[in-house]
MIDO-659936 format. One line per 4 residues: number of its first residue (from 0); their letters; for each residue x, y, z of C-alpha. Coordinates in nm, 3 decimals. Example, Ala and Ser with C-alpha at 12.3 -4.5 7.8 and 13.67 -1.06 7.14 Angstrom:
<rs>
0) as) 1.230,-0.450,0.780 ~ 1.367,-0.106,0.714;
</rs>
This chain:
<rs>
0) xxxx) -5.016,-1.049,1.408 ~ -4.692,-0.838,1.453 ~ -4.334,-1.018,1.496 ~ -4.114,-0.805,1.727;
4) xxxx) -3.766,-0.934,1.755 ~ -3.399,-0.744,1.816 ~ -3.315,-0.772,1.417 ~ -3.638,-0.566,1.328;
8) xxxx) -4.022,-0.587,1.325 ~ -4.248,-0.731,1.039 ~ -4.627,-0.563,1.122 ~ -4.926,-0.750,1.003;
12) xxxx) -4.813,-1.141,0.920 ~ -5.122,-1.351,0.788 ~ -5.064,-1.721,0.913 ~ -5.213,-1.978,0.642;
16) xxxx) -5.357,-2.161,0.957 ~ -5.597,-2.035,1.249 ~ -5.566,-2.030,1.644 ~ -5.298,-1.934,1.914;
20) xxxx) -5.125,-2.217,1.894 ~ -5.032,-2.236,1.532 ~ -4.907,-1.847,1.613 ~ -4.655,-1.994,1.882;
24) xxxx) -4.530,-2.185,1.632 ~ -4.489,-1.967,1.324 ~ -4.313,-1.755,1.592 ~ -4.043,-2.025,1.653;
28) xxxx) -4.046,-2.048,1.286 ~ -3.962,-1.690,1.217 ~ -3.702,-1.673,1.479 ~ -3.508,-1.933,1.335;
32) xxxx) -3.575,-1.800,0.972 ~ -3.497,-1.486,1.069 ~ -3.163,-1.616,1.225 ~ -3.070,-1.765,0.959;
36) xxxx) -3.074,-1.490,0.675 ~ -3.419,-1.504,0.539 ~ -3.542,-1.172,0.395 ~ -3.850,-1.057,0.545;
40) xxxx) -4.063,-1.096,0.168 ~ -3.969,-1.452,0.193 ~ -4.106,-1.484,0.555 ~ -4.412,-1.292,0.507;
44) xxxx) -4.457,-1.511,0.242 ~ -4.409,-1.844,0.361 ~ -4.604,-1.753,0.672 ~ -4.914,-1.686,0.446;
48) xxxx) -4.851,-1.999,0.267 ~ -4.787,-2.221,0.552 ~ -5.106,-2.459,0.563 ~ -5.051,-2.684,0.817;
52) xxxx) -4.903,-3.046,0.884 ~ -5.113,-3.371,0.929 ~ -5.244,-3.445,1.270 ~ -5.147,-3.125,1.365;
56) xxxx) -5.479,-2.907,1.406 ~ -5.562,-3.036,1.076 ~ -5.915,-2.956,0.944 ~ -6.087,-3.327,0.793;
60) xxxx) -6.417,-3.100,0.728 ~ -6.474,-2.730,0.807 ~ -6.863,-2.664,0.678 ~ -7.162,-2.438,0.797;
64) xxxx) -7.302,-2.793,0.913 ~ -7.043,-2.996,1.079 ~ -6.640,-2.929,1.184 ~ -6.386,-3.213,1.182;
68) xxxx) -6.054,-3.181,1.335 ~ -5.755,-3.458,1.414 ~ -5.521,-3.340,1.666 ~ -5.197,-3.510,1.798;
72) xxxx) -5.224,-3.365,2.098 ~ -5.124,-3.697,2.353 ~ -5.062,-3.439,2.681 ~ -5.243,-3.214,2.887;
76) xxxx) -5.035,-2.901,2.829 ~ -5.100,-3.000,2.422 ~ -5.489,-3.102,2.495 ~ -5.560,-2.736,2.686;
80) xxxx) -5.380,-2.505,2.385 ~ -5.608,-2.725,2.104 ~ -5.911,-2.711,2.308 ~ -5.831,-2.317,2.385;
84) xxxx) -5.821,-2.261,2.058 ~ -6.118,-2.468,1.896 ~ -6.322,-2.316,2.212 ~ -6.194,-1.977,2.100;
88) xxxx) -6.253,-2.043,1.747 ~ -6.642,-2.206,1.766 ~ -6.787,-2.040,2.050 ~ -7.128,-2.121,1.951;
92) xxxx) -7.091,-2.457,1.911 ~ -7.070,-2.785,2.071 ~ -6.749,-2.938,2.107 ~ -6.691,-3.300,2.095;
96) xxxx) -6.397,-3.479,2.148 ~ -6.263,-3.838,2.116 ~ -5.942,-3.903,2.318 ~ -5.738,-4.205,2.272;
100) xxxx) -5.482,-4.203,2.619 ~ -5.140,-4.273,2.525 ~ -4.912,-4.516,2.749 ~ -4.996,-4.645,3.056;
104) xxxx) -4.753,-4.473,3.308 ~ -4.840,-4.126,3.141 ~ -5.218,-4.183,3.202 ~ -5.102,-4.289,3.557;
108) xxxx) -4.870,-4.000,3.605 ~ -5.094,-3.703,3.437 ~ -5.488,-3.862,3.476 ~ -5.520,-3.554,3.699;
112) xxxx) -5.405,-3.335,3.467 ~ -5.611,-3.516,3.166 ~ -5.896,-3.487,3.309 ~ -5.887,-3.149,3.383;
116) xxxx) -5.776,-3.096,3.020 ~ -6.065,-3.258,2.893 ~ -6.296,-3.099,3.107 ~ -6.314,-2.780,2.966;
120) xxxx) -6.524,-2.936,2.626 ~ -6.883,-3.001,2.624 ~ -6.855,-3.375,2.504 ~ -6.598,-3.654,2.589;
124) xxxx) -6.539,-3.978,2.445 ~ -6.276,-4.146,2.584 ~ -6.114,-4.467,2.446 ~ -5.896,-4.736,2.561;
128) xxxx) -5.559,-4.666,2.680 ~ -5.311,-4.753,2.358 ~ -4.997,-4.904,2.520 ~ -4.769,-4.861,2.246;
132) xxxx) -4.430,-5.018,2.366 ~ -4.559,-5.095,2.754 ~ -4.714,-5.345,2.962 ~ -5.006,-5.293,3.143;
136) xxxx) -5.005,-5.153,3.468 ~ -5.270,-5.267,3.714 ~ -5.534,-5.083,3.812 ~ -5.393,-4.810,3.528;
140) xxxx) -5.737,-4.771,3.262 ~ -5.887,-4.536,3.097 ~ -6.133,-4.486,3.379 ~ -5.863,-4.353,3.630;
144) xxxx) -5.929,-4.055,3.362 ~ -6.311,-4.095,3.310 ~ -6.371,-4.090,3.693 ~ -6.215,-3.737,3.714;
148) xxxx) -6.372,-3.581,3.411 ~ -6.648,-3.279,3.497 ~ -6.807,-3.220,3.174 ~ -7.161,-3.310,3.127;
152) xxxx) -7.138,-3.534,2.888 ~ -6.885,-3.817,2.874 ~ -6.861,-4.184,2.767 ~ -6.617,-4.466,2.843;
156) xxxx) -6.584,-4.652,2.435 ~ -6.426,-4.945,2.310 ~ -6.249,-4.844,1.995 ~ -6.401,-5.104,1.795;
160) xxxx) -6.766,-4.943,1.900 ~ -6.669,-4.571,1.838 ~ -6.822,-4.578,1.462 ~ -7.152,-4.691,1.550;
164) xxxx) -7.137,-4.437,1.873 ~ -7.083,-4.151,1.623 ~ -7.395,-4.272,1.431 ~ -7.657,-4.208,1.699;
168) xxxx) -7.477,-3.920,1.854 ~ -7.513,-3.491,1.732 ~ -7.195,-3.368,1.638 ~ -7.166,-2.971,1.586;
172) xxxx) -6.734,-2.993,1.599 ~ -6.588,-3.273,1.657 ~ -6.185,-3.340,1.722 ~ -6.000,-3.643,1.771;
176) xxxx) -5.728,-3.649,1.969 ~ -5.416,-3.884,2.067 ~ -5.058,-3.998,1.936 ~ -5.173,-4.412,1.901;
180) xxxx) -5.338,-4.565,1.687 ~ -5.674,-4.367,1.660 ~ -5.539,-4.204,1.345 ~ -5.640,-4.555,1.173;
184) xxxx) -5.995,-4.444,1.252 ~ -5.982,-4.072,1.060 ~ -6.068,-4.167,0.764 ~ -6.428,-4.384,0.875;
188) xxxx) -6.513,-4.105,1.116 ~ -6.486,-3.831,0.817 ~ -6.675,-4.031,0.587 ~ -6.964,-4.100,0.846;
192) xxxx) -6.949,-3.717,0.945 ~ -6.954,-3.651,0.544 ~ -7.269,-3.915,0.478 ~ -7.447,-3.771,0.812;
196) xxxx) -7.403,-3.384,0.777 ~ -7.305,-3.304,0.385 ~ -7.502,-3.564,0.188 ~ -7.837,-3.394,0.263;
200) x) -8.005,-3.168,0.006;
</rs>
C-alpha cells in the first residue's frame, strides 16, 4: 500500500502482517513515526518487519489443511474488522468462530450489535459470558446474544465442553475471539487442531 501524508509519500509499503485492519494500524504507526523524525528507510523497514502482537490477529496455525487464529477482539466494531478481514482473506473457506462475551452490562448494552457481528461467519460457538470484575445481571446470558444470531450454524457451549465440541466438529478456519479468559484455552485448541488436521500422512 501507499502512505500519503503532508510531510511526503512513501509508494509501495509491505506490512509483515495481512488484512485491512493491521493496515489501519501501521498507518497510525507511520504517522506518529513519521512525526517524530523517523527516516523513511527506517519506516519502510520496520513496516516489513512488523509481525504482529499476541492476541492480536495472531496466526496459531496457517496450513493448506486447517487455519487457526486468536483474536482479542471483545466488541462489535473490533469483531466486524477481524471477521472482514478473515472473510476477505479465506473466501473459500468455512469460517468458524468461538466467542467468549466479555462483561455483563456490555453483552446487555451491545447483544444487538454482537449478534449482528457474529452473523456474518458461517459457524458460531458462543461461550459463557466471562464477568471479569462484575456481578451478574439477571436475565443478562449469553443467550440474549445466541437468540439474535442468523448464521446457520451456531451453538450455545459451556467452556469446560468446548474441547470435546472441537473434536466431533469440521474446522476449515477457525478464530477465537474475546478479552477473558478464553486465552487459557489457546494452547488445547491448537494442539487438538494440530493432532486432527497436521498429524495425518
Amino acid at each position: 500500500f501507499d502512505m500519503v501524508s503532508p510531510k511526503g509519500n512513501i509508494k509501495d509499503i509491505s506490512l509483515g502482517v495481512p488484512v485491512r485492519i493491521n493496515i489501519e494500524n501501521g498507518v497510525a504507526a507511520f504517522a506518529a513515526a513519521q512525526l517524530s523524525g523517523v527516516t523513511v528507510d527506517e519506516i519502510r523497514s520496520a513496516m516489513n518487519s512488523f509481525e504482529g502482537v499476541k492476541r492480536r490477529f495472531d496466526f496459531r496455525i496457517k496450513s493448506d489443511k486447517i487455519v487457526y487464529i486468536d483474536d482479542y477482539a471483545h466488541h462489535p466494531n473490533e469483531l466486524v474488522a477481524a471477521i472482514s478481514s478473515i472473510k476477505s482473506l479465506f473466501m473459500d473457506k468455512k469460517v468458524t468462530a468461538i466467542f467468549q462475551p466479555h462483561l455483563y452490562s456490555r453483552t446487555r448494552d451491545f447483544a444487538d450489535d454482537f449478534a449482528k457481528s457474529l452473523s456474518l461467519l458461517d459457524d458460531v460457538i458462543l461461550l459463557d459470558i466471562y464477568p471479569a470484575r462484575e456481578a451478574p445481571i439477571e436475565g443478562v446470558t449469553s443467550q440474549i446474544i445466541f437468540d439474535k444470531i442468523t448464521s446457520v450454524e451456531k451453538k450455545l457451549c459451556n467452556k469446560n465442553d468446548l474441547i470435546e465440541l472441537l473434536k466431533n466438529k469440521h474446522i476449515e478456519v477457525l478464530v477465537t475471539f474475546g478479552a477473558g479468559d478464553i486465552d487459557q484455552l489457546v494452547n488445547k485448541i491448537e494442539k487438538l487442531l494440530r493432532d486432527k488436521y497436521m498429524s495425518k500422512v
